[in-house]
N, C-alpha and C positions, 0 to 999 in steps of 0.2 A: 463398530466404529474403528477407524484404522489413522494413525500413523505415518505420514511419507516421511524420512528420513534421508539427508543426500550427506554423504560423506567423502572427500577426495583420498582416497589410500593408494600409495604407492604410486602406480601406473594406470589405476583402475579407477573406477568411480561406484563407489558401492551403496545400493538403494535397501533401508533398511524399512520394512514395514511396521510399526510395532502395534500391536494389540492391546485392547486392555484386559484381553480374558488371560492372555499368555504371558509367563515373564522370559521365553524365547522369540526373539522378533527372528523373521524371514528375512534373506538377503539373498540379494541378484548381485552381479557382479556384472558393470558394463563396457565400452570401453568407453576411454576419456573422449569430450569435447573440451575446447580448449574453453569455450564461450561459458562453458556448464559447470566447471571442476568448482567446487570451493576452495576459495583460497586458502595455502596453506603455507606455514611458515617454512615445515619441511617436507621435500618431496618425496621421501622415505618413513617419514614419520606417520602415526597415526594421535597426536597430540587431541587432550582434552578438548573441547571448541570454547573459546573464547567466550562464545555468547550464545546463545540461542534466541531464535526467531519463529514466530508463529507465523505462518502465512496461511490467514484462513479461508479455510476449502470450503463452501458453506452450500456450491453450486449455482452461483452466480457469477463467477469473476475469474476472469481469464489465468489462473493461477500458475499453469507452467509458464506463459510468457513470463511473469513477474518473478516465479523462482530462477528463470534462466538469467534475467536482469541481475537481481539482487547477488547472486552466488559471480557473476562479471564483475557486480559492482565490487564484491568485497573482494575479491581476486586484484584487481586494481588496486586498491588501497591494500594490501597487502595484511588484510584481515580475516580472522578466525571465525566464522558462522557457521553454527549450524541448524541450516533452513528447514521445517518442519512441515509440510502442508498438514492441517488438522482441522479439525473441529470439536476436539475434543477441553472442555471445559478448562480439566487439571492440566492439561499442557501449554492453554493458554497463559492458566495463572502462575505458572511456574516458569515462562520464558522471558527473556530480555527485553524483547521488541518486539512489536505486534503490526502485521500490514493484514489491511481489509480494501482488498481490490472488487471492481463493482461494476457489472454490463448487465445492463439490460434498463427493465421501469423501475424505479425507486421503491414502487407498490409491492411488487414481486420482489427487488432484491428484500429489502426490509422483511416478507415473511421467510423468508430464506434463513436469515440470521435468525433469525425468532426459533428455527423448526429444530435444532438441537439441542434439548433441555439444558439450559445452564449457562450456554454460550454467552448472550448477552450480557449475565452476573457477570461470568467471568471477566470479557475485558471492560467491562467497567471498574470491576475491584484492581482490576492490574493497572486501568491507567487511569481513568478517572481519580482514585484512591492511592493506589499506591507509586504511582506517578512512572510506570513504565513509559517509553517513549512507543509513539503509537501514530500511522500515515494509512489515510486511507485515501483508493484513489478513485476519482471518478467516481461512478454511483456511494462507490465506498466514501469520500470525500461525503458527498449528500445525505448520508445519512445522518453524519453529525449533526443535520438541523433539526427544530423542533420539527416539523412537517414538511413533507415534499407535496406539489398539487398534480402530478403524474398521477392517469386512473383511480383519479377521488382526490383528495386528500387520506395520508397513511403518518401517524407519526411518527418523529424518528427518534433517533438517540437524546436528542436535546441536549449532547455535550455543547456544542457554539451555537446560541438562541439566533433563529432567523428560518426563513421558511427556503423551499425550492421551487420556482416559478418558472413559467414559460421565457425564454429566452428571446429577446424582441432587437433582432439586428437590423441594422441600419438598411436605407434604402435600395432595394435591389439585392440582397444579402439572402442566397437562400436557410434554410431550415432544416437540417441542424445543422451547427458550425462543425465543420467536418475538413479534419486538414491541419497544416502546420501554421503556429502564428504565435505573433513575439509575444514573450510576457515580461512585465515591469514588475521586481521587487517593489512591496510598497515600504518593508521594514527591515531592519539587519539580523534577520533570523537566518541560525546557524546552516539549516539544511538547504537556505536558499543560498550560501555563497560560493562565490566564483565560478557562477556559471557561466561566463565569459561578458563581454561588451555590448554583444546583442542576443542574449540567447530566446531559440525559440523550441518551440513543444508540440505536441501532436495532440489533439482535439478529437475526439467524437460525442456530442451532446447536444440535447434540445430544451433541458429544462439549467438555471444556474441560479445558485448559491445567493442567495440574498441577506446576510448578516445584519443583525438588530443593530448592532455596533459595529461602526467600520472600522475603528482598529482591529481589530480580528481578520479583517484581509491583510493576509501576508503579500500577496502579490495579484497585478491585473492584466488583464488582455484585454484588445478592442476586435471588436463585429461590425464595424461600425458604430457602436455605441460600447463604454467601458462595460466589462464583464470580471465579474470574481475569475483568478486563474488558482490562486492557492488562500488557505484561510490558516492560523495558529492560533492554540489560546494553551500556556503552560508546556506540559509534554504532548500534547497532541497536535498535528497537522496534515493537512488535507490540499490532493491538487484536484484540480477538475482535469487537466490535463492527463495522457497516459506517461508517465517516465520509462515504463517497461519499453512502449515505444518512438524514443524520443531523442534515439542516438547515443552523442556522449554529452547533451545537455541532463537529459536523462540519468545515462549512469552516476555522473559526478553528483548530479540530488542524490539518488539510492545510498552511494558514499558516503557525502554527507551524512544521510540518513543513519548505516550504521555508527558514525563516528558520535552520535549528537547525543551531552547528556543535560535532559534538563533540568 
């Protein structure tokens, strides 16, 4: 079980691997992307990280896009993360902030997260319990529901009760919504502001978010017909949309995201 570790030193960008058998983690040393660096207060410094982030590696979910995201987003806001890719249980429950990004069938991502002993406990006790703030995207957004009907029905987390159905766009509207498209806040939740006047997001899915209670939609989009774009209930929130790929609509959510305490 391993560790990714991204840290910005000096000139360099240092990737730490850490093990659980070992208490020496491995380091590469690479050179900077300006896009990649974690933000730092000082460029010479190697200061404690503000916070730590779990970005779970579970093998479902496009995970460097979202670290390369998140490490811009915080660079931007001129914040301290340090971004973790894992899967391990104790790292979960010991970090700040937790993202579960999600490609593919909800059937397959779902046993994915299941196949690392402990994983699921884990970010349940972190945020369901102990109220870490927690964004999952796309398939990761879907799992939050009781059930998705992707290849069967498969249950999911059952953190926002509601099922995951086939998505039934308007006339002429191919399958799946695929592409960029506006989304409407529906509530003044913290992660969704000031993403400008008309902001829009990037899309790839065929099955959406059906909430038992429609307060729990944060925000909507249209196919022709309205669609869940984001859902919240306490410290947890979910886009269907990808923010990783979504510009500077995108980044400013991930910002958001790190600045948000619920």
């Amino acid at each position: 079980m391993r560790v990714y570790q991204f840290r910005h030193l000096g000139t360099q960008l240092e990737v730490a691997v850490l093990t659980c058998a070992g208490p020496r983690p491995s380091t590469a040393k690479l050179n900077p992307v300006a896009s990649t660096a974690i933000a730092s207060t000082s460029a010479n410094a190697y200061p404690a990280p503000m916070q730590t982030l779990a970005l779970l590696d579970y093998g479902s979910g496009n995970v460097h896009s979202a670290r390369r995201a998140l490490i811009e987003a915080a660079r931007l806001a001129s914040i301290d993360v340090d971004v973790r890719l894992t899967d391990d249980p104790e790292t979960v429950r010991d970090a700040d902030r937790i993202v579960l990004p999600g490609v593919g069938h909800f059937a397959q991502c779902m046993s994915a997260l299941q196949s690392p002993a402990g994983l699921v406990d884990a970010i349940t006790e972190a945020s369901m319990e102990r109220g870490q703030p927690f964004l999952g995207i796309c398939v990761g957004m879907q799992l939050l529901s009781d059930f998705g009907a992707e290849d069967g029905n498969t249950r999911g987390l059952g953190w926002i009760h509601g099922a995951v159905l086939p998505i039934e766009p308007g006339p002429g509207l191919a399958v799946p919504h695929m592409g960029w498209n506006a989304i409407t806040p529906l509530m003044p939740h913290p992660v969704l502001a000031d993403l400008g006047p008309d902001p829009h997001a990037y899309f790839v899915h065929s099955y959406s978010f059906v909430p038992e209670d429609e307060t729990h939609i944060a925000a909507s989009t249209s196919y022709g017909t309205p669609m869940v774009a984001a859902v919240a209930d306490g410290p947890i929130i979910g886009t269907q949309f990808h923010p990783e790929k979504s510009q500077a609509v995108g980044l400013k959510l991930l910002s958001n995201f790190l600045q948000w305490t619920p």
